[in-house]
C-alpha positions as a Python dict, from the first residue, in 0.01 Angstrom:
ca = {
    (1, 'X'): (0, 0, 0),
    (2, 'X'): (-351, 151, -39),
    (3, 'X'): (-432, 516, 23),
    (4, 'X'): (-609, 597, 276),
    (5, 'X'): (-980, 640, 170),
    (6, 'X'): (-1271, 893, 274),
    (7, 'X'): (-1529, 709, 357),
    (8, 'X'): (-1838, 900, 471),
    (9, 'X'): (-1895, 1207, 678),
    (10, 'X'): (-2156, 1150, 880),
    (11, 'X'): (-2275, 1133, 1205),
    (12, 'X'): (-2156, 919, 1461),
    (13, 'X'): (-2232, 819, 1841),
    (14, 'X'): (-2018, 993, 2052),
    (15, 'X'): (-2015, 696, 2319),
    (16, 'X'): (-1899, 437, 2035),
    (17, 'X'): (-1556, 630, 1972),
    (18, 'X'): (-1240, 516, 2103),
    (19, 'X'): (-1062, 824, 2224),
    (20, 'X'): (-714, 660, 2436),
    (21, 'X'): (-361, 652, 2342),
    (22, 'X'): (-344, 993, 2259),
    (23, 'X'): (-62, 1177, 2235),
    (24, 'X'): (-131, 1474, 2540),
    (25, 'X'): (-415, 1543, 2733),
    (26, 'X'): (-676, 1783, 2636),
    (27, 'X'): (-648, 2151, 2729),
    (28, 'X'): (-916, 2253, 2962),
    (29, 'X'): (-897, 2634, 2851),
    (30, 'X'): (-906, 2456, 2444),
    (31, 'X'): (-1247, 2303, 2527),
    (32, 'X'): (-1408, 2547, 2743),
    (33, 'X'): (-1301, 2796, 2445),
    (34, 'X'): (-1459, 2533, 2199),
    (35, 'X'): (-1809, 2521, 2458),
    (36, 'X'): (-1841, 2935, 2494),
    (37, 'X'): (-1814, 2914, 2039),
    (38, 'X'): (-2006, 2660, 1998),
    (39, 'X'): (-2285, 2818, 2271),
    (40, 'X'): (-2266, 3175, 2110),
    (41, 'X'): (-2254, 3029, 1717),
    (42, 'X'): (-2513, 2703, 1776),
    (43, 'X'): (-2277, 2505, 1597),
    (44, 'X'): (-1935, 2330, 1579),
    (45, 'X'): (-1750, 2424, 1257),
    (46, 'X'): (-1511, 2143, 1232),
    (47, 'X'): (-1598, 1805, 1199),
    (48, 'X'): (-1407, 1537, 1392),
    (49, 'X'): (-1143, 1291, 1176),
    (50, 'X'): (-1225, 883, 1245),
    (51, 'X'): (-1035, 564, 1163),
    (52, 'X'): (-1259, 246, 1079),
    (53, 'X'): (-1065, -67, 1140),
    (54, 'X'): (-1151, -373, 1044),
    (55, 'X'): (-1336, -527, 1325),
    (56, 'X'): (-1557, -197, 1283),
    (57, 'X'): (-1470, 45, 1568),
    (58, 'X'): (-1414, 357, 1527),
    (59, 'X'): (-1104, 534, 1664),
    (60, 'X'): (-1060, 920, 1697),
    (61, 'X'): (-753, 1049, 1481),
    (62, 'X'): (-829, 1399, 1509),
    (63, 'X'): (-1039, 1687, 1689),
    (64, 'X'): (-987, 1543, 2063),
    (65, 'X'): (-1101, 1878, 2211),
    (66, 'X'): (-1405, 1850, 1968),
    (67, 'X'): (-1518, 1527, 2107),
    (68, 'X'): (-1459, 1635, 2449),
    (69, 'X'): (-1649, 1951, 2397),
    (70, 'X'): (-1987, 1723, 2223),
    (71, 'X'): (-1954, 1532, 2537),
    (72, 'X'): (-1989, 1783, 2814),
    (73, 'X'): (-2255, 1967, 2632),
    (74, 'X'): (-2425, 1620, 2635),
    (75, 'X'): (-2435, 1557, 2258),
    (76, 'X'): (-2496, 1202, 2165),
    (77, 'X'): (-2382, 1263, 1810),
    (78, 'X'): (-2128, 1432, 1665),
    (79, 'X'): (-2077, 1502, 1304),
    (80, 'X'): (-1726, 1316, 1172),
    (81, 'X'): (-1572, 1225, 859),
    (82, 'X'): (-1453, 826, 864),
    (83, 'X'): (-1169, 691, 676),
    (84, 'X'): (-1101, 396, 611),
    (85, 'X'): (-703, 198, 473),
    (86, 'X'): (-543, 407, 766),
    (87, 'X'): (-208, 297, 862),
    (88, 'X'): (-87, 408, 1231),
    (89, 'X'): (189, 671, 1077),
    (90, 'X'): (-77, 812, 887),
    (91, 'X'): (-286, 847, 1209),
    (92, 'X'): (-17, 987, 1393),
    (93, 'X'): (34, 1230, 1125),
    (94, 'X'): (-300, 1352, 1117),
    (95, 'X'): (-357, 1407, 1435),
    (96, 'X'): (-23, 1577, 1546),
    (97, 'X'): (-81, 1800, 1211),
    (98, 'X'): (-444, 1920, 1321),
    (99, 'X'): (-320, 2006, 1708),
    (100, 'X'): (-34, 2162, 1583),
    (101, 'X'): (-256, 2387, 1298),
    (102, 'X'): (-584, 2423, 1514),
    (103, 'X'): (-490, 2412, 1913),
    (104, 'X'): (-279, 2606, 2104),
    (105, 'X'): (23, 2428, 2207),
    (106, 'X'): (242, 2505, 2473),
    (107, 'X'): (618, 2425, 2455),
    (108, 'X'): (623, 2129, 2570),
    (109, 'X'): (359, 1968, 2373),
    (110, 'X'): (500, 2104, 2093),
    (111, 'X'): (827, 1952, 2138),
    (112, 'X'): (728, 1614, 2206),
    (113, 'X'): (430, 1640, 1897),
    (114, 'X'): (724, 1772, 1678),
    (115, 'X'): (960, 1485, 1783),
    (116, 'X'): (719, 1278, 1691),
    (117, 'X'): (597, 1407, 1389),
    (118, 'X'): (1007, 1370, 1253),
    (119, 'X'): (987, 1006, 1393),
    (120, 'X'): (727, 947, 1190),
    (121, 'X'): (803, 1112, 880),
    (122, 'X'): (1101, 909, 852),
    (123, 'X'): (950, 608, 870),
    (124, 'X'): (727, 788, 592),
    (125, 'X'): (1010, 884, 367),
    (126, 'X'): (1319, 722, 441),
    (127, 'X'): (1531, 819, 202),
    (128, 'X'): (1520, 1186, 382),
    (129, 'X'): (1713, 1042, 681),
    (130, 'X'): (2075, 1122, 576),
    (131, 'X'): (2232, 1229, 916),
    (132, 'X'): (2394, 1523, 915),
    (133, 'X'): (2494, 1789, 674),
    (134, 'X'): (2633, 2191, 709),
    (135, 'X'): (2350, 2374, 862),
    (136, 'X'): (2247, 2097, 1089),
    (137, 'X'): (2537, 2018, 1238),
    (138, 'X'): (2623, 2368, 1350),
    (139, 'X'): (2305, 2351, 1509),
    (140, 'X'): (2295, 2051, 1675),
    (141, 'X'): (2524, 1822, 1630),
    (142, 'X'): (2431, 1568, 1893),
    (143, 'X'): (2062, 1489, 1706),
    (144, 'X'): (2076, 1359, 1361),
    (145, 'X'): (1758, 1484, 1193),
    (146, 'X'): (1594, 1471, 843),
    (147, 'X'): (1654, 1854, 658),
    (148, 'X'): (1360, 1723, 386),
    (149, 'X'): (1155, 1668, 747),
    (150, 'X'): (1247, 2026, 901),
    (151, 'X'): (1249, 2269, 558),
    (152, 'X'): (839, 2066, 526),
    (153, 'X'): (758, 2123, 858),
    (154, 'X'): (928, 2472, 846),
    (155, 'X'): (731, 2565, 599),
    (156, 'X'): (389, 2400, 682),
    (157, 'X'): (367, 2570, 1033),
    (158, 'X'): (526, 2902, 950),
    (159, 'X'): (860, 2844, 1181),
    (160, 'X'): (1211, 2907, 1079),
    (161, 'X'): (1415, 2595, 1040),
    (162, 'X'): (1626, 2690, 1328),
    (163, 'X'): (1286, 2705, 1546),
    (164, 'X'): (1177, 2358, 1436),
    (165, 'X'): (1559, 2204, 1496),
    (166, 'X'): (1570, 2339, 1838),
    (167, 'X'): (1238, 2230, 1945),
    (168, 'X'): (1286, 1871, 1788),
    (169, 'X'): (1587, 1814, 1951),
    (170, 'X'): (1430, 1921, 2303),
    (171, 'X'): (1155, 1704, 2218),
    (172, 'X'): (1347, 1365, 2130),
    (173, 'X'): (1570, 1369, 2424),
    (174, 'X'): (1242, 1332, 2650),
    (175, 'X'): (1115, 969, 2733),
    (176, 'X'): (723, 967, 2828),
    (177, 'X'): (824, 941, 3196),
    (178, 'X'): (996, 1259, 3165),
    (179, 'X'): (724, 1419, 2977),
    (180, 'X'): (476, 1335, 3243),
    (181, 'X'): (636, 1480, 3540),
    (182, 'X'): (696, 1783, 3305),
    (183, 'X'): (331, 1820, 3249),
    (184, 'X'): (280, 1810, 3616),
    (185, 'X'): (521, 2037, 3712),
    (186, 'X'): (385, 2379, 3928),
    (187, 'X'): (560, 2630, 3658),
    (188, 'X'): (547, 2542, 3326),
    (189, 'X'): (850, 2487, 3110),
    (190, 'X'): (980, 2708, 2916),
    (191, 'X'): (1103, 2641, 2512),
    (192, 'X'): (1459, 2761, 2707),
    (193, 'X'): (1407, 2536, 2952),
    (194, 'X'): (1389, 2253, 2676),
    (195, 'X'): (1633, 2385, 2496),
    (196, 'X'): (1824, 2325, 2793),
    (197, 'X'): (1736, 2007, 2808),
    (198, 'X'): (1827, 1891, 2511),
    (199, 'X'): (2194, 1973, 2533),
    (200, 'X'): (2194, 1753, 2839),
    (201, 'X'): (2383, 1393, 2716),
    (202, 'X'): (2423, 1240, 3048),
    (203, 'X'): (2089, 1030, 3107),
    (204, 'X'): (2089, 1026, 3484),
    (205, 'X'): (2181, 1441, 3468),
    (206, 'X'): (1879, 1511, 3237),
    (207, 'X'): (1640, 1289, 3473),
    (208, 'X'): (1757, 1485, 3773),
    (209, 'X'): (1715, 1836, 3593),
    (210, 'X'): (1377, 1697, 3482),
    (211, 'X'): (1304, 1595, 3866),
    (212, 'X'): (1348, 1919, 3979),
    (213, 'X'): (1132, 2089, 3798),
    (214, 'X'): (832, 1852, 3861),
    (215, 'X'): (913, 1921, 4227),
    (216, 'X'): (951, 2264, 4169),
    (217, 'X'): (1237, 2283, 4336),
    (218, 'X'): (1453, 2450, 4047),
    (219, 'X'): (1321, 2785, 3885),
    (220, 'X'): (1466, 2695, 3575),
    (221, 'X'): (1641, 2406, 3388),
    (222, 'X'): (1976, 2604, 3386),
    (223, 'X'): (1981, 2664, 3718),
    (224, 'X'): (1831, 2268, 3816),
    (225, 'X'): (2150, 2163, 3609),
    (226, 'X'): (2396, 2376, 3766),
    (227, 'X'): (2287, 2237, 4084),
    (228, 'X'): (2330, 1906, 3894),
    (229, 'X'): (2680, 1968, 3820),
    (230, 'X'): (2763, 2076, 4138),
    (231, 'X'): (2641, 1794, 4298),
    (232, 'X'): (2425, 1967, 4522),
    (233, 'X'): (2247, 1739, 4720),
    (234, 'X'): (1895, 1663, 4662),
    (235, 'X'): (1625, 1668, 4975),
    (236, 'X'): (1517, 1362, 5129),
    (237, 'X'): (1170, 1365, 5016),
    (238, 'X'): (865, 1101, 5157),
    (239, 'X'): (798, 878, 4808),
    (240, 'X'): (402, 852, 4966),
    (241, 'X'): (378, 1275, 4985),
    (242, 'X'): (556, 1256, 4680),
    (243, 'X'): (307, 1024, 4524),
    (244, 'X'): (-17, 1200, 4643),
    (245, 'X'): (116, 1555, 4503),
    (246, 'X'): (145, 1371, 4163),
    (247, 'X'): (-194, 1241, 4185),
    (248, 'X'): (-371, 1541, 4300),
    (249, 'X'): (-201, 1697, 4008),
    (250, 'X'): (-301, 1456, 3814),
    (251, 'X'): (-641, 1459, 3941),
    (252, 'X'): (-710, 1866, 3917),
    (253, 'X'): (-567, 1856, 3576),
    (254, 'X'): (-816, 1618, 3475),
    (255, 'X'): (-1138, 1686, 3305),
    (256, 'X'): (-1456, 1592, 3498),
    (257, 'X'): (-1565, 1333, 3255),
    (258, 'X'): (-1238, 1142, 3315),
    (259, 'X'): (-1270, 1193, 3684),
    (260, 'X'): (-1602, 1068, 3698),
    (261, 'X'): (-1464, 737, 3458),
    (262, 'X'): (-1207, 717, 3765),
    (263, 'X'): (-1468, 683, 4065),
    (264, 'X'): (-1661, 426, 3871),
    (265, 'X'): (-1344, 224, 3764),
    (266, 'X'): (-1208, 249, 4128),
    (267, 'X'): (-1579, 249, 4356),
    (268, 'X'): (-1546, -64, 4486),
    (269, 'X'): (-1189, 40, 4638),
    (270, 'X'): (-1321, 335, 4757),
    (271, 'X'): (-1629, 267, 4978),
    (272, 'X'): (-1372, 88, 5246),
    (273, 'X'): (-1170, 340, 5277),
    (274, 'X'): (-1413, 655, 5263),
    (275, 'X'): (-1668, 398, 5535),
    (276, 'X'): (-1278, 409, 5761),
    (277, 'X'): (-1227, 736, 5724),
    (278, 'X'): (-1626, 809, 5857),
    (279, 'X'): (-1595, 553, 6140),
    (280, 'X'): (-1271, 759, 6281),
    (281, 'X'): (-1439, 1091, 6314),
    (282, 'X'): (-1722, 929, 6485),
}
């Protein structure tokens, strides 16, 4: 298999980069940090990391706050360095590396870009996945998990191995549904509260647990799963209020650029129902 190769830094058109399938959503306090910098220094210190393929687009692996930033200060360049050979687990290497060195993280997109990153550095090296052995097993023995992968990423990111086991294993036992009522949640989880998680085996129990704090109607994932266990009964709740609360979350979480890519994808649905909503208060 070929190396990946360098091959030019240059710059490139901010409009021509393909920015989707990432693995969270950009931090609005990252890139309004990045703006105020970049408005008080006159430049942007990093350059952004892009993969050419083969029919010639270009694809962002790393510096998603970057491009974000060049965009809303109306850049139509920005300077990036283009490689070319890139396989997707390199990609997904790169990029989870460079949020988890540059941006600040909070637990749960730690969890789920650590997860990932042992995912893929198995499929890397995998003659590191041997189950489980002494250490690992005290700590969790529900999760096999690579000890070349943790003692690497241990040391890379300046955690303790304990750290990165417990955050892996919160971070594997979510599926992207799960992470995405997480994200929306009113109170953000905690590392505890994934911790929590984690030690949850029972499918249906963990997506209850998981339901409650997107609702916000559990404080905490301890107490959501003692309620759980219980068998407390859950609310009836309206599945249309409950689907507008998830959009407007969605929505306010949102930068404006993707908001305004919304409207335009959606304007012809939208006219109707706005012109309805006019004719009534008439």
């Amino acid at each position: 298999m070929k190396q990946p190769t360098l091959m030019q830094q240059t710059r490139v058109k901010v409009a021509e980069i393909d920015c989707r399938r990432r693995l969270r959503p950009i931090s609005e306090a990252g890139v309004d940090s990045l703006i105020a910098s970049i408005r008080e220094t006159g430049v942007m210190k990093d350059a952004i990391h892009l993969r050419k393929k083969k029919d010639g687009s270009l694809v962002l692996i790393a510096g998603g706050h970057r491009l974000e930033a060049a965009r809303r200060l109306g850049w139509e360049e920005i300077e990036a360095k283009i490689w070319t050979d890139v396989t997707d687990d390199w990609a997904a290497i790169m990029e989870i590396d460079d949020n988890l060195a540059g941006a600040e993280m909070n637990p749960l997109d730690t969890a789920v870009f650590l997860a990932t990153r042992k995912q893929v550095y198995e499929r890397l090296h995998p003659e590191t996945k041997r189950g489980l052995a002494g250490a690992v097993a005290r700590w969790d023995a529900t999760e096999p998990s690579s000890v070349a992968f943790v003692k690497a990423t241990a040391d890379k990111f300046g955690m303790s191995e304990r750290q990165v086991f417990k955050i892996v294993a919160a971070g594997s036992r979510l599926g992207p549904d799960e992470v995405a009522q997480l994200r929306a949640a009113p109170r953000q989880v905690t590392l505890k509260d994934l911790t929590e998680i984690a030690k949850i085996g029972a499918p249906t129990e963990r997506y209850d647990v998981v339901r409650q704090l997107a609702e916000g109607s559990a404080r905490s994932a301890a107490e959501a799963w003692r309620a759980v266990k219980r068998g407390d009964e859950a609310p009836i709740k309206d599945p249309v209020d409950d689907a507008f609360k998830t959009m407007l979350a969605q929505w306010l979480r949102a930068p404006m650029a993707a908001r305004r890519r919304l409207v335009d994808e959606l304007a012809d649905q939208l006219r109707p129902m706005l012109a309805f909503q006019d004719g009534g208060r008439s």
